[in-house]
C-alpha positions as a Python dict, from the first residue, in 0.01 Angstrom:
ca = {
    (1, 'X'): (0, 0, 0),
    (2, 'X'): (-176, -35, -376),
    (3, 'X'): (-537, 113, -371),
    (4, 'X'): (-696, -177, -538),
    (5, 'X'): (-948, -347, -387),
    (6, 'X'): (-878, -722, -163),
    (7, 'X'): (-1019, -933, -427),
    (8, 'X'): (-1300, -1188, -308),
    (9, 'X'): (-1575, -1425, -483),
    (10, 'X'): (-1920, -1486, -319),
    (11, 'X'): (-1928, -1922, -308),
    (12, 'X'): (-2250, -1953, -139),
    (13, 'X'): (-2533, -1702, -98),
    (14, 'X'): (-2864, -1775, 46),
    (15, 'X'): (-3106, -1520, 210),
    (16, 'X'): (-2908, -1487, 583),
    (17, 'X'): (-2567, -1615, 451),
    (18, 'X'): (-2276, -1577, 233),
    (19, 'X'): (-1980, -1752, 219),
    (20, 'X'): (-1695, -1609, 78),
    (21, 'X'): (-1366, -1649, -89),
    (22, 'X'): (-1067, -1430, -41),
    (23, 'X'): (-724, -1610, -130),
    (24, 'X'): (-592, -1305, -5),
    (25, 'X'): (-680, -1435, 338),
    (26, 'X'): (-496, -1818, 304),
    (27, 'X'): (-226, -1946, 490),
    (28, 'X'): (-273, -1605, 747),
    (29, 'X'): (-281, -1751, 1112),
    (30, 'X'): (-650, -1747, 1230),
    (31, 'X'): (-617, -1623, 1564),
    (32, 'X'): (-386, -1352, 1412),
    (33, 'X'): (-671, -1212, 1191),
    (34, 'X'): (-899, -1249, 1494),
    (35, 'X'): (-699, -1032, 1739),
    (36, 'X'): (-596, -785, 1483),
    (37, 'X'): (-963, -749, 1342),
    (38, 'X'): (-1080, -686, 1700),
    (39, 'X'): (-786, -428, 1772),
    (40, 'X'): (-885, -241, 1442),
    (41, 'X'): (-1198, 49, 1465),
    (42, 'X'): (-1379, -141, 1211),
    (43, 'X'): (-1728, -121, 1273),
    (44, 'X'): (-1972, -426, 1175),
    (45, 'X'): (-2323, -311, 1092),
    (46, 'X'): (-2620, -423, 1348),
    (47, 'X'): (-2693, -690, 1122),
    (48, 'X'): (-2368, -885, 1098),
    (49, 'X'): (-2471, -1163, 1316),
    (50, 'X'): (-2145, -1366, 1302),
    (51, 'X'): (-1843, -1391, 1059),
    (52, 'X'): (-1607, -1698, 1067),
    (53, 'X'): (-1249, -1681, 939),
    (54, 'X'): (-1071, -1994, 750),
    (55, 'X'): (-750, -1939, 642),
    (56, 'X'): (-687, -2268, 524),
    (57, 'X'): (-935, -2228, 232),
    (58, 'X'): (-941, -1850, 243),
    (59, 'X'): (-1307, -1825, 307),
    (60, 'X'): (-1470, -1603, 526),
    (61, 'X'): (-1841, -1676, 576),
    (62, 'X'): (-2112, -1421, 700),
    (63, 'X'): (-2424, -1506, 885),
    (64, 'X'): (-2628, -1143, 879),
    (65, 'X'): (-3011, -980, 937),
    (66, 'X'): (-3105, -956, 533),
    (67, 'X'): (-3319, -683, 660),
    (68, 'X'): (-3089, -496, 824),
    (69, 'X'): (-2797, -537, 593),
    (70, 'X'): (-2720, -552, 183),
    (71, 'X'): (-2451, -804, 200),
    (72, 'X'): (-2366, -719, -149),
    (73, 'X'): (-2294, -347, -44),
    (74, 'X'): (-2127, -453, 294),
    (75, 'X'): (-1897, -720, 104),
    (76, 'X'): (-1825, -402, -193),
    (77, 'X'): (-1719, -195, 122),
    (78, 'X'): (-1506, -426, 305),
    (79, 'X'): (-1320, -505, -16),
    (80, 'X'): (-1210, -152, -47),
    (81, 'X'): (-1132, -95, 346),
    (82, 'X'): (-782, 63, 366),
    (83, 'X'): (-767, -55, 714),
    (84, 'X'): (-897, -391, 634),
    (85, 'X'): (-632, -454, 376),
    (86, 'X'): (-360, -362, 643),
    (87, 'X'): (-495, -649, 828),
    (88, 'X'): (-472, -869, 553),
    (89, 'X'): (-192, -777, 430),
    (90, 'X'): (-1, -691, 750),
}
């Protein structure tokens, strides 16, 4: 697997939510994703509050605790999660 990052572009930001765009992530079967994410020892800091997968459009959007997390760093980190990409890339 390449070492670059999974490539992504932040949509919608306010203070609590992000919305994000990974074309990485399109035409992937949602519940797929899902059941792999939740098989994988990725750990979600306290302050994720939610994160909702569309495939269709390749979005992913984050509802988080801006006290509790830097979204910017969080998003920077997921990007280069070797485990993550396996999931996205299979």
């Amino acid at each position: 697997m390449e070492n670059s990052e999974i490539p992504y572009k932040i949509i919608l930001y306010s203070k609590g939510y992000v919305k994000v765009q990974m074309p990485s992530l399109k035409g992937l079967s949602r519940v797929g994703l899902l059941k792999r994410f939740k098989r994988s020892s990725l750990l979600l800091p306290s302050g994720i509050k939610d994160i909702n997968l569309d495939p269709v459009k390749g979005n992913v959007i984050i509802t988080y605790d801006p006290d509790k997390v830097d979204i910017l760093d969080f998003l920077e980190g997921m990007s280069s999660n070797a485990e993550l990409k396996e999931i996205v890339h299979g």
